[in-house]
C-alpha positions in Angstrom: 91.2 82.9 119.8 91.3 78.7 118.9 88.6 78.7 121.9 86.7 81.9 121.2 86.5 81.8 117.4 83.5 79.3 116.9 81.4 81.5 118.6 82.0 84.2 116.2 79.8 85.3 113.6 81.3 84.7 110.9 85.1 84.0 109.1 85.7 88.0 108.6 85.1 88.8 112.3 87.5 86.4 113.0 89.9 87.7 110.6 89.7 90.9 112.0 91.0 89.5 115.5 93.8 88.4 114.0 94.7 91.2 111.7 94.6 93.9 114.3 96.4 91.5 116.7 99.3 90.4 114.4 99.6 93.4 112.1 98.4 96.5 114.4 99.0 95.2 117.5 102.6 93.5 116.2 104.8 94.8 119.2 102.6 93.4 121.7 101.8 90.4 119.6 105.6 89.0 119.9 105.9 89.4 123.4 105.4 87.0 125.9 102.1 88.0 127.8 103.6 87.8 131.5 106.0 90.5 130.0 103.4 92.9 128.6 102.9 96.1 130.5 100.8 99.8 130.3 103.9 101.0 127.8 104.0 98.3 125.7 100.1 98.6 124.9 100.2 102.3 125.0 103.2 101.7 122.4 100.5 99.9 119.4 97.4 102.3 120.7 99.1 105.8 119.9 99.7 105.8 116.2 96.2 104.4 115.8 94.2 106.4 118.3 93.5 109.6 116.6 93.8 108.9 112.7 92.0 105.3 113.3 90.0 105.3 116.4 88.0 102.5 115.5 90.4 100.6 114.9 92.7 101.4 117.9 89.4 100.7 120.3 88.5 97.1 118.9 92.7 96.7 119.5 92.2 97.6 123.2 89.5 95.7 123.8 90.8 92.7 122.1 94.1 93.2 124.0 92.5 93.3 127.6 90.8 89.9 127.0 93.4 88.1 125.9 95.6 89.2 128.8 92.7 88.8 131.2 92.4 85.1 129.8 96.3 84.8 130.3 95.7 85.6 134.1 93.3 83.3 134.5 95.5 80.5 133.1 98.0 81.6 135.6 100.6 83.1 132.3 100.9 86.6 134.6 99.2 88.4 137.4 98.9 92.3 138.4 96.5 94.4 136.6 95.5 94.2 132.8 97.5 96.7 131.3 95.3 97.1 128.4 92.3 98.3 130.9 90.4 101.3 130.1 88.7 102.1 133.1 91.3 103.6 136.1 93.6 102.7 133.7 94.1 103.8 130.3 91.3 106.4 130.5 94.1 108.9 132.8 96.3 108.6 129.7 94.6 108.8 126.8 91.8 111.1 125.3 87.6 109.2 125.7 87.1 107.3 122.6 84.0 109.7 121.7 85.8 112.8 122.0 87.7 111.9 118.4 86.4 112.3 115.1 85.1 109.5 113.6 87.5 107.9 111.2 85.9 105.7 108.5 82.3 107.3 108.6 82.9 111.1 108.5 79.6 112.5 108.5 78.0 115.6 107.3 76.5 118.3 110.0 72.9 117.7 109.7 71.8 121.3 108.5 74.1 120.7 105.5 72.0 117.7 105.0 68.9 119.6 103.3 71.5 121.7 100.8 72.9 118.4 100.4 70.4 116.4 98.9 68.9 119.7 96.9 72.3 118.8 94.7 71.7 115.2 94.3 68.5 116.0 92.8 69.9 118.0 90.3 72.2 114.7 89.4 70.1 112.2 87.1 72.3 109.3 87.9 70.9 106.4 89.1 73.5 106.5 92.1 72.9 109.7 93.2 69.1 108.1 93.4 70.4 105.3 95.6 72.5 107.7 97.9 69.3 110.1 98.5 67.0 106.6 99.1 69.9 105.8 101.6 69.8 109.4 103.4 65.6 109.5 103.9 65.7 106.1 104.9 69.3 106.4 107.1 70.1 102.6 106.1 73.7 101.4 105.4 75.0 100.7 101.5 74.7 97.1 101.2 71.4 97.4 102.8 70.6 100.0 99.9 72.5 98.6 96.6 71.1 95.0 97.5 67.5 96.4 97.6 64.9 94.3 95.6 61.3 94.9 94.4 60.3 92.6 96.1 61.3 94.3 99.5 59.2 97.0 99.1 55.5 97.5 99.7 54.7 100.9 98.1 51.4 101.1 98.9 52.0 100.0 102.4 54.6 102.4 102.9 56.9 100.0 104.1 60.9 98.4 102.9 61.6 95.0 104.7 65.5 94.1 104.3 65.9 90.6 104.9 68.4 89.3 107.7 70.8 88.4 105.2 71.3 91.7 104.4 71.4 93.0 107.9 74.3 93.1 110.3 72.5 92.3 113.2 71.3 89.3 111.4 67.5 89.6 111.9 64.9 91.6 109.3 64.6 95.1 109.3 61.1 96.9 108.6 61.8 100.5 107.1 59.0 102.9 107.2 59.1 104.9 104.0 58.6 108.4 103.8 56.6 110.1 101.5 59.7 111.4 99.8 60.8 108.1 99.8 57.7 107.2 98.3 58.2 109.5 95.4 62.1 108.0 94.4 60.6 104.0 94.4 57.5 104.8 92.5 59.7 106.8 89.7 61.9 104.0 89.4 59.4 101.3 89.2 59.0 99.0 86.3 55.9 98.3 84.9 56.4 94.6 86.3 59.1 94.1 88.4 60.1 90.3 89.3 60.4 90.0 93.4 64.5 89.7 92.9 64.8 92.6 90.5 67.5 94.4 91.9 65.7 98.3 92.6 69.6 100.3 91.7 71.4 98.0 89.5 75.0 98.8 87.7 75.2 98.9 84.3 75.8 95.0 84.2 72.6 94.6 85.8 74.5 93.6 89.0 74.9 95.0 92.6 76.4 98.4 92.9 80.1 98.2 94.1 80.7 99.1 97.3 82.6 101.8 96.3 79.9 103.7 94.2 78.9 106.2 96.4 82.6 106.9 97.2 83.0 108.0 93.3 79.8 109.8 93.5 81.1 111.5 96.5 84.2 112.5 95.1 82.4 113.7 91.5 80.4 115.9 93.8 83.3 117.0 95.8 82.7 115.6 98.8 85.2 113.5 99.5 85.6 114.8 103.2 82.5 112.6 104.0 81.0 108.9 103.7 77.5 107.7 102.9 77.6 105.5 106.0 77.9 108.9 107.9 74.5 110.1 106.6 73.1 107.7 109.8 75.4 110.3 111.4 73.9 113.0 110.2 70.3 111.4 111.3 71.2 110.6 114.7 72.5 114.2 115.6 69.6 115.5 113.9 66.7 113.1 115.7 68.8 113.5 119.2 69.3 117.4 118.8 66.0 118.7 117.4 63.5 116.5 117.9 61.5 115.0 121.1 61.3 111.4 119.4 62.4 109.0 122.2 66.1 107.7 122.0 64.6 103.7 122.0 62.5 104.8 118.4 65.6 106.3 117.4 68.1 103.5 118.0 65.3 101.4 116.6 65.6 103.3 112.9 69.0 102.9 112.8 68.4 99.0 113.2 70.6 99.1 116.9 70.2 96.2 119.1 67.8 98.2 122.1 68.3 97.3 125.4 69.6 93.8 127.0 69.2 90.3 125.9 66.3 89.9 128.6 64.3 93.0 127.6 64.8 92.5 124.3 63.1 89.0 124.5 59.9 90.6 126.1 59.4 93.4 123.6 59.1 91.8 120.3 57.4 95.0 118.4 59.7 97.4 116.7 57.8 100.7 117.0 57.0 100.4 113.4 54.2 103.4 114.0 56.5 105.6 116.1 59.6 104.9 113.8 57.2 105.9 110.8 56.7 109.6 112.8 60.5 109.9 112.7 60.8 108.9 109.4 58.0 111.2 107.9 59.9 114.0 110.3 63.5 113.1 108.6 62.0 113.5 105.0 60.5 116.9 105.4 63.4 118.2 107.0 66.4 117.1 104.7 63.4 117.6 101.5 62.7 121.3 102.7 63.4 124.0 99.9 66.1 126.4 100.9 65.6 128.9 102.9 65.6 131.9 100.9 67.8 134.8 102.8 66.8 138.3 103.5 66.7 140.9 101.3 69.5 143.4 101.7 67.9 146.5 100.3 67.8 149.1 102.9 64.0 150.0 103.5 62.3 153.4 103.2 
């Protein structure tokens, strides 16, 4: 990690290496690594694997590299016991098989049902949380939006890289619907650094706002980060969009280093198609159902 660590991103990355090492991975953590075998990982992976799958995968992972590194120093030999492929994979259910842990997500055709009972809901969070579903952006993204971020007449959110977990600026294509939600919020003369949902402070929204409003609705089963979920199943399972446009709105890395260095566009016009798609469908009145008087 000493060697690793300055290549990081940034300190809470690095924290997380050494928290799931010394606190999840503890067992393994206090052995020497020329003693460490298949039981001894499988011994920290099984209490995490199905209630915190996340967390047991970034564990594995971490694991296999630091044991790999100890072979190459010449500390053991044999194979990595913390390997997934050949290995681990014979003994323990595929990662994306189990249910998603920290971002339960809502089936997408609840999603339109959904959002018909945010509207009903004159917070400003419940405004935030339906600006977070059309637009399938993370919280921070959302509760750190400014007016100066958004061009309403162009249609268009750019989220700065400091927002951004990749780190680079985000262009969101703003649905009609979308549209409608900024416009009604707007002051008459916003300042650039206005913040667009403010608390009652006037500060950022806690993190944990849409949790409460979640749990007030009762939905506590689900997460607003799942909502990107919800829009990934949806775009993959019922629409022709291509999987690169898709990955793109979500504000995923596409492709490798080398291709990603020869496309610089981000499909901005395709990713707007998507968008417009996504708002119409999760904005679509109920369906009404069928009468259940017998006919004549």
């Amino acid at each position: 990690m000493a060697d690793r660590e300055k290549s990081w991103r940034n300190p809470k990355h690095r924290a997380q290496w050494r928290t799931t090492l010394m606190v999840q991975g503890k067992h393994v953590w206090l052995m020497p690594v020329s003693a460490v075998d298949t039981e001894a990982v499988l011994e920290v992976l099984r209490p995490l694997w199905h209630e915190k799958s996340e967390t047991a995968k970034r564990l594995r992972g971490r694991l296999e590299r630091i044991l790999d590194a100890a072979r190459v120093a010449g500390h053991r030999s044999g194979e990595n016991p913390a390997r997934w492929r050949g290995h681990l994979e014979v003994l323990l259910p595929r990662p994306g098989k189990l249910v998603r842990g920290h971002h339960a997500a809502l089936p997408f055709k609840a999603v339109p049902a959904f959002v018909q009972m945010l509207r009903a809901r004159k917070a400003p969070t419940a405004r935030a949380l339906e600006l977070l579903i059309l637009t399938a952006a993370r919280s921070g993204e959302i509760r750190g939006m400014r007016w100066g971020e958004i061009d309403i007449a162009g249609a268009l959110w750019t989220v700065p890289k400091e927002r951004m977990k990749a780190k680079r600026p985000h262009r969101v294509p703003l649905c009609p619907q979308a549209i409608a939600i900024l416009s009604a919020l707007r002051p008459a003369e916003p300042s650039d650094d206005q913040l667009v949902f403010p608390n009652g402070n006037g500060n950022v929204l806690s993190d944990m706002a849409f949790a409460a409003l979640l749990k007030r609705a009762e939905h506590e089963d689900i997460t607003a980060h799942g909502f990107r979920s919800s829009f990934r199943d949806w775009a993959a399972d019922e629409t022709d969009h291509p999987r690169e446009v898709i990955e793109e709105a979500l504000a995923h890395l596409v492709g490798s280093a080398t291709e990603r260095a020869y496309r610089r566009g981000d499909a901005l016009g395709k990713r707007r198609a998507l968008m417009n798609d996504w708002g119409a469908y999760v904005c679509a009145p109920p369906k009404s159902s069928p009468s259940n008087k017998a006919t004549s």
